[in-house]
C-alpha positions, 0 to 999 in steps of 0.5 A, spaced: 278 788 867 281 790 861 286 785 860 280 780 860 277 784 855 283 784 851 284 777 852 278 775 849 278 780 843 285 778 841 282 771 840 277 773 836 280 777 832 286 772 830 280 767 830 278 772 825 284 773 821 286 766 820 279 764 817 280 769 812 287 768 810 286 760 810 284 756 804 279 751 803 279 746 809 277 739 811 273 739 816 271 732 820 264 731 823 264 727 830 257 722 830 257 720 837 252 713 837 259 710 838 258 704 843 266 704 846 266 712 845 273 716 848 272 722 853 272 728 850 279 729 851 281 723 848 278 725 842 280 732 841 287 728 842 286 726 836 283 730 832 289 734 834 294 728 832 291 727 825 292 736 824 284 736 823 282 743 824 275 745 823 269 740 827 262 740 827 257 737 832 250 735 832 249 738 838 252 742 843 256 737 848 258 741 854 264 735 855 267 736 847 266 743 848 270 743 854 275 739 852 276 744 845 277 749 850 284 753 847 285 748 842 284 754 836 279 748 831 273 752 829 267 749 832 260 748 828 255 746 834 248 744 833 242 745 834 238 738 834 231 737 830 228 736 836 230 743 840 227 747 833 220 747 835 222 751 842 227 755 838 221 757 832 216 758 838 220 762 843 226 768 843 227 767 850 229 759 849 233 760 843 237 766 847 237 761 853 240 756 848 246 761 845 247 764 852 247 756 855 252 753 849 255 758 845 257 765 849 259 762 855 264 757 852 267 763 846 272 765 845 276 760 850 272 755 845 273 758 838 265 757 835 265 759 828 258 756 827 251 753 828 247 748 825 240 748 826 236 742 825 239 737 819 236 736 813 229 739 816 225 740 809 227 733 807 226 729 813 222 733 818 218 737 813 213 739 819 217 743 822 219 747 816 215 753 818 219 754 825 224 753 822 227 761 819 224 763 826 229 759 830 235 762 825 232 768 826 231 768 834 238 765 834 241 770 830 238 776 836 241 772 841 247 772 838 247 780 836 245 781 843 252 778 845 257 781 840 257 775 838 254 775 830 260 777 826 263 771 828 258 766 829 253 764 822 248 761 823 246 758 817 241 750 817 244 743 813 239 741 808 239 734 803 241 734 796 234 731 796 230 737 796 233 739 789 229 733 785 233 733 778 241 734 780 242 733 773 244 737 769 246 742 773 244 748 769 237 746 770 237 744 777 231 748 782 229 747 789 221 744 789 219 751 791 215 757 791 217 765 793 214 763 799 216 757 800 221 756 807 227 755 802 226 762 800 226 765 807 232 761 808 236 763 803 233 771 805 236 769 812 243 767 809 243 773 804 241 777 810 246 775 816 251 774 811 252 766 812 252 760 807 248 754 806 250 748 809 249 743 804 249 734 805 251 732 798 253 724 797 256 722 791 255 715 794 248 715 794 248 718 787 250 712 784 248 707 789 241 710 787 243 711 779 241 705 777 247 704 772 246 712 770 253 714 772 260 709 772 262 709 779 270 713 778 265 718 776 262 718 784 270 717 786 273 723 783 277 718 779 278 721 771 274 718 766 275 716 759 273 721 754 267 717 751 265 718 758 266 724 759 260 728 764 258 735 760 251 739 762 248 740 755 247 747 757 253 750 759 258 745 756 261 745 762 264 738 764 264 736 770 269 731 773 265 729 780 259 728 781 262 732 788 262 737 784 256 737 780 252 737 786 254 742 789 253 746 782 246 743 782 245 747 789 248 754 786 244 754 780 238 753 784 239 759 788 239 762 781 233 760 780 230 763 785 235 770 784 240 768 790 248 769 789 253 771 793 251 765 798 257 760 798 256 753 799 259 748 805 258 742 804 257 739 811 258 731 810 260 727 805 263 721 805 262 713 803 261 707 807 267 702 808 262 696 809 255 694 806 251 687 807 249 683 801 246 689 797 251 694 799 256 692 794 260 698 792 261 700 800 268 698 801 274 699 804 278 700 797 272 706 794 271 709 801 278 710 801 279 712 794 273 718 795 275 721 802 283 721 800 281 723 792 276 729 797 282 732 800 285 732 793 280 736 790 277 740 797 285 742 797 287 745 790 283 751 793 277 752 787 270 751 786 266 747 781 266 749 773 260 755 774 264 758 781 271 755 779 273 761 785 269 759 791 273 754 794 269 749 797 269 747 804 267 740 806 266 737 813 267 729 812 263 724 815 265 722 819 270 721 825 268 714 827 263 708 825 257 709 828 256 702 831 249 704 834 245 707 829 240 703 826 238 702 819 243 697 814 249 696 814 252 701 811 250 706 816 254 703 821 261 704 817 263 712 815 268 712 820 275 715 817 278 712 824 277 707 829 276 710 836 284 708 839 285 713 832 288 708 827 285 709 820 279 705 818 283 705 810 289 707 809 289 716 807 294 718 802 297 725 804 294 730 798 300 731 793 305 725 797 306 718 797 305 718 805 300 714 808 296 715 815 297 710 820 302 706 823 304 702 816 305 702 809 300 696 808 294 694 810 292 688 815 286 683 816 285 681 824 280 679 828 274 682 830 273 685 837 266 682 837 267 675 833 265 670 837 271 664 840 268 659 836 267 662 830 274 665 831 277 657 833 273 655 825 277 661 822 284 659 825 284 652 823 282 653 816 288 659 815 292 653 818 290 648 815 287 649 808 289 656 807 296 655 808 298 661 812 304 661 817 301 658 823 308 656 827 309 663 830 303 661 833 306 656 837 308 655 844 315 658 846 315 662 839 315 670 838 307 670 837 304 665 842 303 670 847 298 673 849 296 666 848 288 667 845 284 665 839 283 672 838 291 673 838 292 667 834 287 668 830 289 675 827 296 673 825 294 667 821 288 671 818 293 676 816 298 671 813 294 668 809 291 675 807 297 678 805 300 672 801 293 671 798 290 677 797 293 678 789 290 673 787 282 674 790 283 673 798 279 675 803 279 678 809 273 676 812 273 669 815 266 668 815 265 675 818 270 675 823 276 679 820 277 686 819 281 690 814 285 696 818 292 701 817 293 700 824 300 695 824 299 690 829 306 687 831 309 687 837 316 686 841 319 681 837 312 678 833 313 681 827 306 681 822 306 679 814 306 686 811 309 690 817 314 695 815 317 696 822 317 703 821 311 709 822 309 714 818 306 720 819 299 721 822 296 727 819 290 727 817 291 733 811 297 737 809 298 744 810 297 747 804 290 744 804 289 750 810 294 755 808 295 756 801 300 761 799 297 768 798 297 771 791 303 776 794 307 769 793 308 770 802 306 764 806 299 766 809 301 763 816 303 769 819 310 770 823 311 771 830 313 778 830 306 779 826 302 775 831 305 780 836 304 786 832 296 784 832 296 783 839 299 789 841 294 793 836 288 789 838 290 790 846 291 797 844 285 799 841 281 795 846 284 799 852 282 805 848 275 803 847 
């Protein structure tokens, strides 16, 4: 029927015309190894409350991709590493593929991308031959259904497959003219698409060994006798961010590639490590994401493409408390699944922090165990000093009568009291740090200013720049109903 036609050729035309007047974005990668994971719907909520407009998915969740249904946030789906081999062997299972997960849900589901594997070359070479064939296939199946100039198809690949990052100028692939990262490009530069690059800062100076100051990883300013300046260009580069992302540009010139844009589809910093993990914390993984959305949101690229915004995807939405490896691995979250913030997140040109407080708070944790808990209760009241009456029978903090509970308010105070002068909040590991204020009725925590702030994840014009004309880029309702009418039009006139 025409009005169905029409319908759904409105939305990808709108879904076209905002991605093309919109700046540079921050997008949100969702890792699902979560042990109390929300439905679906209940993480759209909070996608939508923290105003997170683009997501990428590691796979193609048909609960998520229901649930993103009608909210307008464009979608990266993913193809896994172990669905590769199929898609390189077969064109009729990567068009069941994208029939299955990609055209039944468009338009409703606005699907801009897909991401095939992660980091293949680096992390499961032997599937590298088949892996431009599963693009490749994939890209037909999306021709075959109109569905290609909206949907890239491009495939996340590690910094590590460029072995000497530094200096940028000198940056190449480890490749040949036949080698896999060559076709992937011709692929990307064929279909028009762009290379998905992972790029963690944190690992390059955890890995460093002492070769670049941490406020350099951080997108802190450095002091002039310190100053990053590739040799060659003289360029100098105020993040490693930025340098890795240029790293990756100039080894498509090596290999006679331009034109190709770069997204950065994880980056972030873990806000806790074990023993040997000593710069995972809560203060330099919120320093990195809330510095990230400042740099990503002025709308410029690194010093050789300063006109090429670069998009990024944040690792990532929750702590993935189930993926096995070090601590660390545990703990890149932004948000805690209730959708409090793990740090606290500065709001990009404003002193406006996300989350339901203007400081942060030391409770107990969910899992610590009673007994650990009552030894950590006795010494904030005891030789910690901390406020322990509230706590007592008939007073405003004694219910819920917990150790648990008791356990949170005297963690705090003792946190609050102590933490300019060198305390903690641990507790022998059964304390956490959290933005979320966790008074309540008449029980009022240390700290607790009693008023809440705003919950956007990112400001407005992080996605919405003003256009060279000086006129906002969202457009009126009036012009929304111009464009409606005219692509109604011009479909019923097919």
């Amino acid at each position: 029927m025409i009005p169905d036609r029409c319908f759904g050729s409105v939305l990808l035309v709108l879904f076209s015309m905002f991605a093309n007047v919109l700046g540079a974005f921050i997008g949100v990668n969702i890792g699902t190894d979560v042990s109390n994971m929300p439905s679906a719907s209940d993480v759209v909520s909070i996608i939508r409350d923290h105003q997170i407009t683009h997501v990428r998915l590691y796979d193609a969740d048909s609960h998520m991709l229901k649930a993103l249904s009608g909210s307008g946030i464009e979608v990266t789906v993913g193809v896994t590493n172990e669905e590769v081999l199929g898609m390189g062997q077969s064109a009729s299972v990567a068009a069941a593929w994208v029939n299955k997960n990609v055209a039944s849900y468009v338009p409703a589901t606005n699907i801009t991308a897909i991401a095939v594997g992660s980091e293949v070359l680096s992390s499961v070479p032997h599937l590298a031959p088949v892996l431009v064939t599963a693009m490749n296939n994939i890209h037909k199946a999306l021709v075959a259904s109109d569905l290609n100039s909206h949907v890239k198809v491009s495939s996340p690949q590690s910094l590590d497959i460029i072995p000497k990052p530094f200096p940028p100028s000198t940056a190449a692939f480890n490749s040949s003219p036949n080698s896999t990262i060559y076709q992937l490009l011709q692929f990307l530069k064929n279909t028009n698409s762009y290379f998905m690059l992972n790029a963690y800062p944190y690992y390059g100076y955890t890995n460093g060994n002492g070769i670049f100051p941490i406020d350099y990883a951080l997108f802190k300013p450095l002091p002039s006798v310190k100053q990053i300046v590739d040799p060659n260009t003289l360029f100098h580069y105020n993040s490693m961010f930025d340098a890795m992302v240029d790293a990756t540009y100039y080894s498509m010139d090596a290999l006679n590639f331009s034109g190709i844009p770069i997204v950065v589809t994880e980056t972030g910093w873990p806000s806790q490590g074990g023993p040997n993990e000593p710069d995972a914390t809560v203060e330099n993984a919120g320093a990195f994401i809330n510095n990230l959305i400042r740099r990503v949101s002025n709308n410029s690229g690194p010093p050789s493409r300063p006109n090429i915004p670069i998009n990024t995807y944040i690792y990532e939405l929750f702590n993935e408390d189930q993926r096995p490896g070090p601590v660390s691995e545990k703990n890149w979250g932004m948000l805690s699944t209730n959708g409090t913030a793990v740090f606290p997140l500065s709001l990009s040109g404003s002193s406006q922090i996300m989350g339901n407080s203007s400081t942060v708070f030391c409770v107990a944790k969910d899992d610590a165990s009673e007994d650990k808990l009552q030894d950590g209760l006795n010494w904030a009241c005891g030789q910690g000093q901390a406020n322990c009456s509230v706590i007592q029978s008939g007073q405003p903090c004694y219910l819920p009568n917990s150790i648990k509970n008791h356990a949170s308010y005297a963690y705090n105070d003792y946190y609050q009291k102590m933490r300019s002068v060198g305390g903690t909040c641990d507790f022998d590991g059964t304390a956490t740090i959290t933005t979320n204020d966790p008074s309540y009725r008449s029980c009022i925590f240390t700290g607790s200013s009693n008023s809440s702030a705003g919950r956007g994840l990112f400001p407005a014009g992080a996605f919405g720049p003003v256009s060279p004309m000086g006129e906002s880029p969202k457009l009126s309702v009036s012009k929304i109903r111009f464009v409606i009418s005219a692509a109604c039009l011009f479909v019923i006139l097919l």
